[in-house]
Structure formats: C-alpha cells, structure tokens
C-alpha positions as CSV (number, residue, x, y, z in Angstrom):
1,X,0.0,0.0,0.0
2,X,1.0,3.5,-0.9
3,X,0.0,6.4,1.0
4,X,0.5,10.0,-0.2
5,X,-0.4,13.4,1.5
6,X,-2.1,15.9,-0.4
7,X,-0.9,19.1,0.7
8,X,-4.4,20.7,0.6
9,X,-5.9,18.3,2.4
10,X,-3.2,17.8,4.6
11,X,-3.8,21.4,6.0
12,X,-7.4,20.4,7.0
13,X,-5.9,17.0,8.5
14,X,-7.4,14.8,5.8
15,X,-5.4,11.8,4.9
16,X,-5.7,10.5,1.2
17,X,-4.1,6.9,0.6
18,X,-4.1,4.9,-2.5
19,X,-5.2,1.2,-2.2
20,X,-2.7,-1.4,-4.1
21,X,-4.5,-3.9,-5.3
22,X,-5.0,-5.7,-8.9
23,X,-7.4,-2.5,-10.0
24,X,-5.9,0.7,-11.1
25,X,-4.7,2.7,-7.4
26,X,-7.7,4.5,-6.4
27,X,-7.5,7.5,-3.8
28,X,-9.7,7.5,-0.4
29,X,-10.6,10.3,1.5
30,X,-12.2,9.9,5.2
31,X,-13.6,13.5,5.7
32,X,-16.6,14.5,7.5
33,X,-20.2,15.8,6.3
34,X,-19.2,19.0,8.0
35,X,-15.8,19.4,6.0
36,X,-17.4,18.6,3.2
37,X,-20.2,21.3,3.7
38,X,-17.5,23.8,4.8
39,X,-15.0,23.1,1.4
40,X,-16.6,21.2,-1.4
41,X,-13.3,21.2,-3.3
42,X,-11.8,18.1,-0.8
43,X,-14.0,15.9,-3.4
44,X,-12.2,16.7,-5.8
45,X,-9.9,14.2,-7.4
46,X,-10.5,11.5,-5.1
47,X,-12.4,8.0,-5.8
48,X,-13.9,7.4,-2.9
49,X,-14.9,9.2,0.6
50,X,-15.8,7.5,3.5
51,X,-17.8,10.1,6.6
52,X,-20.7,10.0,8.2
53,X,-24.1,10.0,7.8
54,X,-24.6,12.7,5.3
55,X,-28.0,15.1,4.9
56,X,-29.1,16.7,1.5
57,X,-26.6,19.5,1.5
58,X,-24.0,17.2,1.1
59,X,-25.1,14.9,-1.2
60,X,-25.6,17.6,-3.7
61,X,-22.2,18.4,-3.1
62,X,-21.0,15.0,-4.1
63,X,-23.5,14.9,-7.6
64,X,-22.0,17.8,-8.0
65,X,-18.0,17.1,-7.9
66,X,-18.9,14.4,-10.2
67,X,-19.7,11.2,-7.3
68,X,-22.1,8.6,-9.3
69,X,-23.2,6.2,-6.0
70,X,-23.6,6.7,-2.5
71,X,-23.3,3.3,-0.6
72,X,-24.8,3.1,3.0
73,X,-23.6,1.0,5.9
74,X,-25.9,1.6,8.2
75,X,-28.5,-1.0,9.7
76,X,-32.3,-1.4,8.8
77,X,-33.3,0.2,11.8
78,X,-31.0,3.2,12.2
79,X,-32.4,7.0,11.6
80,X,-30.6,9.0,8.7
81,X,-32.9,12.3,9.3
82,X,-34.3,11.5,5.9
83,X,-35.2,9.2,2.7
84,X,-32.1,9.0,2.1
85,X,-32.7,6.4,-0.9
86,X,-35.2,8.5,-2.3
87,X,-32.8,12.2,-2.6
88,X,-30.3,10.1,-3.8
89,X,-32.0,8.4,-6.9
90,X,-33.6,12.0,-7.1
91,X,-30.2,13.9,-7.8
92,X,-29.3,10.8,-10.5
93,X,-27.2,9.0,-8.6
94,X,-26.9,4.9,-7.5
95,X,-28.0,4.0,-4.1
96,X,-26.8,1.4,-2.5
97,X,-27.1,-0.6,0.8
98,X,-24.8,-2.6,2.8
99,X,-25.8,-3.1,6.4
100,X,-23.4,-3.2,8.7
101,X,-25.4,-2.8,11.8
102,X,-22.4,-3.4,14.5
103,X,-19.1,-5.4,15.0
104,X,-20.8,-8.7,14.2
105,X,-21.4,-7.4,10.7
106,X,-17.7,-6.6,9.9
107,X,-16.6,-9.7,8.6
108,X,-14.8,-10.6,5.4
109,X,-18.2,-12.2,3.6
110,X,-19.6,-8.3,3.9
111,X,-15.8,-7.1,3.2
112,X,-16.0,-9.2,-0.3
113,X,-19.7,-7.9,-0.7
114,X,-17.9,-4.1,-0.2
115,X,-15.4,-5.0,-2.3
116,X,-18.0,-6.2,-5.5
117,X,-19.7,-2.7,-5.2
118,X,-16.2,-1.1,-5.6
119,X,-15.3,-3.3,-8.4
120,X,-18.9,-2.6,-10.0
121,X,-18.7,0.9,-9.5
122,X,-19.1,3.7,-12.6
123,X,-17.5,6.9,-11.0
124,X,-16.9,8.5,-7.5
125,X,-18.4,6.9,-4.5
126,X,-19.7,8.3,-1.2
127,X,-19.2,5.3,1.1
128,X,-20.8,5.9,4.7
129,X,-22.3,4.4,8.1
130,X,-22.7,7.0,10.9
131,X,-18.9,7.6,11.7
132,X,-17.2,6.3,9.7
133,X,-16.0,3.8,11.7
134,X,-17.8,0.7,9.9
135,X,-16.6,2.2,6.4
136,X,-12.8,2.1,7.6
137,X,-13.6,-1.2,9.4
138,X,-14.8,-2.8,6.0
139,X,-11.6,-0.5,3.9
140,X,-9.3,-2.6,6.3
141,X,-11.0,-6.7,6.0
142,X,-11.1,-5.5,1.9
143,X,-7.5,-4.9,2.0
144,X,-6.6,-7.9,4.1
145,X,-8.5,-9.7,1.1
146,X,-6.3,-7.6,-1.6
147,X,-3.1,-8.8,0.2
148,X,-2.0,-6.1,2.6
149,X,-0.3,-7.3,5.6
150,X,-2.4,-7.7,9.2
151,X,-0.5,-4.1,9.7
152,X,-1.0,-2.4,6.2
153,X,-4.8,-3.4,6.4
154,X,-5.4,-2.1,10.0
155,X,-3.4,1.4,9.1
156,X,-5.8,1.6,5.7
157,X,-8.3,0.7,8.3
158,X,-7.6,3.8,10.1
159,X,-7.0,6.1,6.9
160,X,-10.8,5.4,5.9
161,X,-12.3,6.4,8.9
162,X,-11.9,2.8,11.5
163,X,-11.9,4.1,14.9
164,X,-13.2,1.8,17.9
165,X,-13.6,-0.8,15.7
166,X,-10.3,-2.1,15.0
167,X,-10.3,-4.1,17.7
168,X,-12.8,-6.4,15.8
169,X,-11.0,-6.4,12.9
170,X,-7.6,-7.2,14.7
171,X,-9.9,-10.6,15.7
172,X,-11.0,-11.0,12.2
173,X,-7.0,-11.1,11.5
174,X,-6.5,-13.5,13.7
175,X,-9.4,-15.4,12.8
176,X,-8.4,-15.3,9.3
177,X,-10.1,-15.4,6.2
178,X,-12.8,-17.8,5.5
C-alpha cells in the first residue's frame, strides 16, 4: 500500500491513501459531512470518501463534484434524518445498501460484498455508516482480502475512517479469512 499526503488536504488533517490492489490505485478520503459542507473542493480528485451519515446538503455536493453512487452502511433500523434512498435516486445517482449494523457485521463475507460494489462501481463513491467507523472497518478486512499485511490493512483501516472498531478487525485477522 502506498499512501500519499495531499498538501491541501493535509492542511485540513485529511489523509488520502491509494489502495494497491489488482485494480488501477484508487485514492480514499475519510472526511466528515461538515468538511465537506465547509470546502466542497476536498472531493475533488478522489475516488472514494468515507464520513458519516450525510443530509441533502452534502449529497448535492458529491453529484456535484462528479460522485455517481452513494453506498450506505448503516442498519435497517437506524435514523438518517431523511429518505435517504429516495434524494439520492432524485439527484441521479446509485443508491446502495450494505448493512453493517455493529461489529458482528464486519466480517470478510460483507468485506467481499464491499469489495464487488467497488469493483462494480461507474464513478466517484460516497461510502458511509454514521462515523465512519464501519466504512474504515470494511476498507481494512477488503484490503486484508487484496493482500495487505495484518498491519498495512489495519493502518488503511484507520486512513478510511476505523476508529473503535479495529479491535474487531484485529480478531477477524486472527481469525483469518474464511
């Protein structure tokens, strides 16, 4: 895995990574829906963003710097302050569910799943749970399944947003794949 700093985003302490894997390098942003309201140009150039839940404001922001799909961790049951499914479709873009309700759901099965709607996607994707947490969680088991090292998964993990769940994903290391 590669990482590289982007100096503009580096100022607003984003971190933007490349993943190396058999697909052309992509870049990943982990950036929250209030950075993203407060400076629309940290979409640009970058393949995918991981944040939290995001509200209408900046999902127009993402059609808008060119994002075709907006893929959503977060369980059946959890409040996103809106249809989100329904704004999506409405600005023209792909919406997609992957539930990832809590630690049991970050497992290598969902990680492959995450790693089809990459492979499947046609543009710039918004990838999000509530945090950010479960997106970096799924980044890391997806890399573990691309060939990083334990370590080089884990500090993707982190780059794309993992927080209090990479203690999980340290166990589904050890566990190994399936």
């Amino acid at each position: 895995m590669k990482i590289r700093f982007f100096p503009v985003l580096a100022l607003l302490g984003l971190v933007a990574c490349s993943i190396a894997d058999e697909n052309p390098a992509v870049s990943v942003v982990s950036i929250k829906a209030d950075d993203i309201r407060a400076d629309a140009s940290s979409l640009n150039g970058v393949s995918y963003v991981s944040t939290g839940q995001p509200d209408s404001q900046v999902l127009k922001l993402a059609r808008d710097a060119g994002f075709t799909t907006i893929v959503d961790l977060r369980g059946e049951g959890e409040d996103r302050g809106m249809d989100e499914a329904a704004e999506v479709e409405a600005l023209g873009m792909r919406y997609i569910t992957l539930p990832i309700a809590g630690a049991a759901d970050v497992t290598f099965e969902n990680a492959a799943a995450f790693d089809k709607i990459i492979a499947d996607a046609d543009g710039p994707m918004l990838v999000h749970c509530a945090s950010g947490n479960r997106v970096g969680a799924l980044f890391a088991l997806r890399e573990k399944l691309s060939g990083a090292s334990d370590e080089a998964a884990i500090a993707f993990g982190k780059t794309a947003g993992m927080t209090r769940l990479e203690g999980v994903v340290q166990e589904r290391l050890q566990e190994g794949q399936p």
